[in-house]
N, C-alpha and C positions, 0 to 999 in steps of 0.2 A: 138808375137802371142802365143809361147809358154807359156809366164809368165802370158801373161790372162788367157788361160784357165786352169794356174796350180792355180790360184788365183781365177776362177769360181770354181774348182772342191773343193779347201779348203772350202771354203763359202756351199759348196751343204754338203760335209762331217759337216762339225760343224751342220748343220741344221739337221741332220741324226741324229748325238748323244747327240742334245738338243728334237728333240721330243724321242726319246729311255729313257733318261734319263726322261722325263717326265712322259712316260708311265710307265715306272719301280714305279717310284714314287706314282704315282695314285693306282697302282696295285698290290704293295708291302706294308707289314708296317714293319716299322723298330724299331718300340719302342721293347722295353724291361722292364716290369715291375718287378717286386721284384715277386706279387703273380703270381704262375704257373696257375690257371682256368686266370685269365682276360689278362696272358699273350697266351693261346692257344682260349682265344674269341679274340683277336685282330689279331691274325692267320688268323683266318679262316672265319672270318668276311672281309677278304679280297679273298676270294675262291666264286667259287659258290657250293663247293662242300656244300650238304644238311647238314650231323649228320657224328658226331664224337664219338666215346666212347674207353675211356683210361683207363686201369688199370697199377696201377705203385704199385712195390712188391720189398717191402724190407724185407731180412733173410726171406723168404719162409711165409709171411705175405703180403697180398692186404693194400697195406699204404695208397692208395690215390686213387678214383675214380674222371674221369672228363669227362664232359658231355657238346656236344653242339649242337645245333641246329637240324632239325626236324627227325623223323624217314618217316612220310609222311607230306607234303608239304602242300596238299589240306587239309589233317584234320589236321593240325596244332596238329601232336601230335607231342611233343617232346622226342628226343632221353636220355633215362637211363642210368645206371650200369644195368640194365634188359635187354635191347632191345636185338631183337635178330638180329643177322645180317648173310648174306650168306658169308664165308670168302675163297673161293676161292681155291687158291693151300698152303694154312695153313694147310687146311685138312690132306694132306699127310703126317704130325707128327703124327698123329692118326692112319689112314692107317697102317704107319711103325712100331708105339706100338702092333696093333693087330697083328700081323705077328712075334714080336718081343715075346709076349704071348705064341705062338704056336710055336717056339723056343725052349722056357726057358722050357715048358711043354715035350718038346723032339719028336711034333707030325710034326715038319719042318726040317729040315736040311738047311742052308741058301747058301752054295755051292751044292746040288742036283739040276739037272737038274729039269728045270718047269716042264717039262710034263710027272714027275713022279706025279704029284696032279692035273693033266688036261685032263678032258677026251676027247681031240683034242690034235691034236700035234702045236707045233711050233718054226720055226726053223726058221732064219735070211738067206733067199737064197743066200745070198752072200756068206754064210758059214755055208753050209750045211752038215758039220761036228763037228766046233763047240755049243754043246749045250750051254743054256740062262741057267742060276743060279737064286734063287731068290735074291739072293747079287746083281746081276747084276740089276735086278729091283731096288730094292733101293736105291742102288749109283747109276745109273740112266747110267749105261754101255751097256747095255741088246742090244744096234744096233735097237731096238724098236721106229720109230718115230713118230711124231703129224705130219699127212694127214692133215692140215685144211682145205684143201677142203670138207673134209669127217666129222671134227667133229662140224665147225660153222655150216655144214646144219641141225646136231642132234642139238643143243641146242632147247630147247622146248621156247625159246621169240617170235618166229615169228608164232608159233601156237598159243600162248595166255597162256603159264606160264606154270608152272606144273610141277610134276614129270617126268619123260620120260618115257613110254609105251615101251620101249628097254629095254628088261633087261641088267647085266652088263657081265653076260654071255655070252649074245645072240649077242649082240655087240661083244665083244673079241672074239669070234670062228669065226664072219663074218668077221673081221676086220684082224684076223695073220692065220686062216687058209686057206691052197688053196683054192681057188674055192669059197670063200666068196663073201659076195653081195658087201662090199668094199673093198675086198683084192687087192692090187697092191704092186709087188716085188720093184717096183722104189719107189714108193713114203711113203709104211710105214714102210720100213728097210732102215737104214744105209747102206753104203760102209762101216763100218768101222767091226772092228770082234770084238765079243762080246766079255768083259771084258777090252777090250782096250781104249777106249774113253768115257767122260762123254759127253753125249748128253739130256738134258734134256726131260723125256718123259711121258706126262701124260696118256698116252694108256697102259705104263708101271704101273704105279700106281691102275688105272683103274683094270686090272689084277691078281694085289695084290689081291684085293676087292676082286675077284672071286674065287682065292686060299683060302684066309679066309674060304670063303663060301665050297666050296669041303672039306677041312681037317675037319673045325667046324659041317657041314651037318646043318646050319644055315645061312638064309640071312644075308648077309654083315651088313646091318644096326642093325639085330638086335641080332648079337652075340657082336657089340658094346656095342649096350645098355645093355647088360647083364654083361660084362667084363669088358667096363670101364666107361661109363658113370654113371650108379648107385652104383657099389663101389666109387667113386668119387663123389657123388654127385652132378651130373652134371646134375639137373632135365629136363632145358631150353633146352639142345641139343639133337639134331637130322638130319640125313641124310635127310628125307624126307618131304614135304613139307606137305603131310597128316598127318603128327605126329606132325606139329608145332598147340599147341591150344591157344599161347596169342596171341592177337590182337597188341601187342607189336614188331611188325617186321619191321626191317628197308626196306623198298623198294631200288631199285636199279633204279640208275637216270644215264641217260646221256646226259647234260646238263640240261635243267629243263624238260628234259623229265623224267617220271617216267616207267621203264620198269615192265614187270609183273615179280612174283616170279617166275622164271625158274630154269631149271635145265637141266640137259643130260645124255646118259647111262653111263658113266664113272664114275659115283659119287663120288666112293672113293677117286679121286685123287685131288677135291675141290668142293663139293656141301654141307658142313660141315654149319648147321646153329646153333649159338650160340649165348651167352653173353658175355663178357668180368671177369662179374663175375665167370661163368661156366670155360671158357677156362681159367681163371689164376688159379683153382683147378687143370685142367691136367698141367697146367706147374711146377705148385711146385712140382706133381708127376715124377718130371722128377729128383729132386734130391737125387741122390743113398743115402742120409744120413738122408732124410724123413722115420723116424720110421711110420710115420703113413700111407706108402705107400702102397696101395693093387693094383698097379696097373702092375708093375715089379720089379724083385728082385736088388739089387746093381749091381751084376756084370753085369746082365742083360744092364742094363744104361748103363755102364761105355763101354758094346760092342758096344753098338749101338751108342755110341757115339767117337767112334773110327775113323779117320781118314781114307773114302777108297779111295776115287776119287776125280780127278779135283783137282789136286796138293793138296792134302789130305783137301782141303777146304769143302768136302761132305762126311758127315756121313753116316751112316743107316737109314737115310730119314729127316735128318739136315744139315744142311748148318752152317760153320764157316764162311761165307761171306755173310750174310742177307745183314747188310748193303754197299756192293759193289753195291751189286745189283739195290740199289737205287741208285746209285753215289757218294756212302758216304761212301766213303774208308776209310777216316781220321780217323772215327769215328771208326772204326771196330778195334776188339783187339785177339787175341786169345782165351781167355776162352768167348766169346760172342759165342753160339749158336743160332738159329732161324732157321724161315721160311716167306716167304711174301707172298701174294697173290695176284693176279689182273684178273679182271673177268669185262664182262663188269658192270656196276655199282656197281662196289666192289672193294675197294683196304684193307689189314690186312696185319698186320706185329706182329709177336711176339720173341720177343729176350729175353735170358736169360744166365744168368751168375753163371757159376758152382761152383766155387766156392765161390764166395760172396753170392749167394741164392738170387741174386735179378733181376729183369724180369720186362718189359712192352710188355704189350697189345695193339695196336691200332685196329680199325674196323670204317670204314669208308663207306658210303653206295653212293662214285662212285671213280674210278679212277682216279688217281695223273694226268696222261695228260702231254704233250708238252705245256707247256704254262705258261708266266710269273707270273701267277697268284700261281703257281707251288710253287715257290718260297719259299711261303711265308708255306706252308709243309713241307719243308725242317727246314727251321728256326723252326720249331714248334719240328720235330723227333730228330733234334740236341741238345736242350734245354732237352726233356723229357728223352733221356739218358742220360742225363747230372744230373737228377733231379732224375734218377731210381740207378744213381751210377754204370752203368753196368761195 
């Protein structure tokens, strides 16, 4: 009796890893071409994800643009080197240059207490002695956490898109100071004491934005555009969705649905809408030995790129583990810097290498996802830093 049913359950198991393997099959492609475009269309021609757009930069030069499938679905318009797309928590390299600006300028201090530039206070109740740092914001130590109960009801998709009517201010005082309309001691501070743990915090970032804004006496958005996106030439980017005027926008889909262009009060810390052509301008501005830099000075970079937190894997608003992050440890080296992003219909990733001067771009208009079809995104990022030489 026992040998039958170890001999049904053999027979049930094989049947199990003949359809898996089959759906793998259907659902994966495994070819491998020689050309890099018809080897990332056979990618992603096995996705439902919509549009792709890659920039790949070798020695602080855009080597290679690739392009695929739609920006919107219904109007069959197809995704560029132009398109613009919403890139999520990319943003926050931006964020962390403006702050890095106000630094180098000598109008910040990056160890002073926040609410020496905060006209609210705030303080981590758990430890209501130790003061938050702006370093502490950046390396992402600050005991600062994401409520999502509190910030999926802000995102502006379920009202019909848009900028958010919350300012980044108004938000940030309701949200860390007492007596706010979402303040809670439990659920938006850590137990942990600030400077002690990296905790990932986009309410942290968010704040940033707002600091900008008090020291600059200019909207966040548009002490950017003044400071780096126009010395840069970064025409196509923009925080706001009022500022975007090409009909060139990637839409955000989750599955074939199309969501609207949304956004939330936090903006700084990923509501960053761009090109690939735009955003691989700020990446080569990232290297200290770019003469034609206006964006920070050498040493400037080289601090902000310094090891603080999360076993020195986090910079000053970079990440030496972009690719961990995605499960692609193998792939990761020491001098790779980045950041990724994931929003609902948005996933971006941009990595760069300091001493070689060479970088990729991706901007994708929806999320990697659980799912075998997954796969076949992987083989596509492992191949393009393979191809970017990072």
């Amino acid at each position: 009796m026992i040998k039958k049913a170890t001999k049904i359950l053999g027979v049930i198991i094989t049947l199990v890893l003949v359809i898996a393997s089959i759906a793998i099959a259907l659902k994966v492609d495994f070819s491998n071409p020689a050309n890099i475009e018809k080897f990332v269309y056979n990618k992603m021609n096995k996705t439902d994800v919509p549009g792709v757009s890659i920039a790949i930069i070798k020695n602080n030069k855009v080597d290679k643009y690739i392009s695929y499938g739609y920006a919107n679905v219904n109007e069959r318009k197809k995704v560029s080197q132009d398109t613009v797309f919403q890139i999520a928590s990319l943003s926050k390299v931006v964020t962390a240059t403006a702050i890095m600006q106000l630094y180098e300028k000598k109008k910040i201090n990056l160890d002073d207490e926040i609410n020496k530039y905060l006209p609210f206070s705030v303080v981590n109740p758990h430890f209501p002695n130790k003061p938050i740092t702006v370093r502490m914001l950046l390396d992402h130590t600050s005991g600062i956490e994401d409520n999502w109960d509190v910030l999926d009801s802000l995102y502006t998709i379920d009202s019909g898109g848009g900028d958010s009517k919350i300012s980044v201010g108004e938000f940030s005082k309701e949200y860390l100071n007492v007596g706010g309309k979402w303040y809670s001691k439990e659920k938006n501070f850590t137990n942990n004491k600030p400077g002690t743990t990296f905790v990932y915090s986009n309410v942290g970032y968010g704040l940033l934005g707002y600091i900008v804004e008090q020291i600059s006496q200019l909207p966040f958005d548009q002490y950017t555009q003044q400071n780096i996106f126009e010395p840069l030439g970064m025409s196509q980017t923009h925080w706001l969705h009022k500022d975007i005027k090409t009909e060139n926008f990637a839409l955000p889909y989750e599955g074939n649905r199309a969501l609207p262009k949304y956004s939330f009060p936090t903006y700084p810390d990923g509501s960053l809408k761009t090109n690939v052509l735009d955003f691989s301008k700020f990446l080569i501005s990232m290297s200290a030995t770019n003469e034609n830099n206006t964006v920070l000075k050498p040493e400037t970079i080289k601090e902000m790129f310094s090891p603080q937190s999360n076993d020195g894997k986090q910079t000053l608003g970079w990440s030496n583990s972009s690719l961990d992050d995605i499960f692609m440890k193998k792939l990761n080296n020491d001098d790779i810097v980045g950041h990724t992003g994931s929003d609902p219909g948005v996933f971006s990733i941009a990595l760069y290498n300091l001493e070689k001067k060479n970088g990729l771009v991706i901007f994708m208009n929806q999320q990697m996802g659980l799912k075998i079809q997954t796969i076949n995104i992987y083989f596509m990022i492992k191949r393009l830093v393979k191809e970017a030489a990072l």
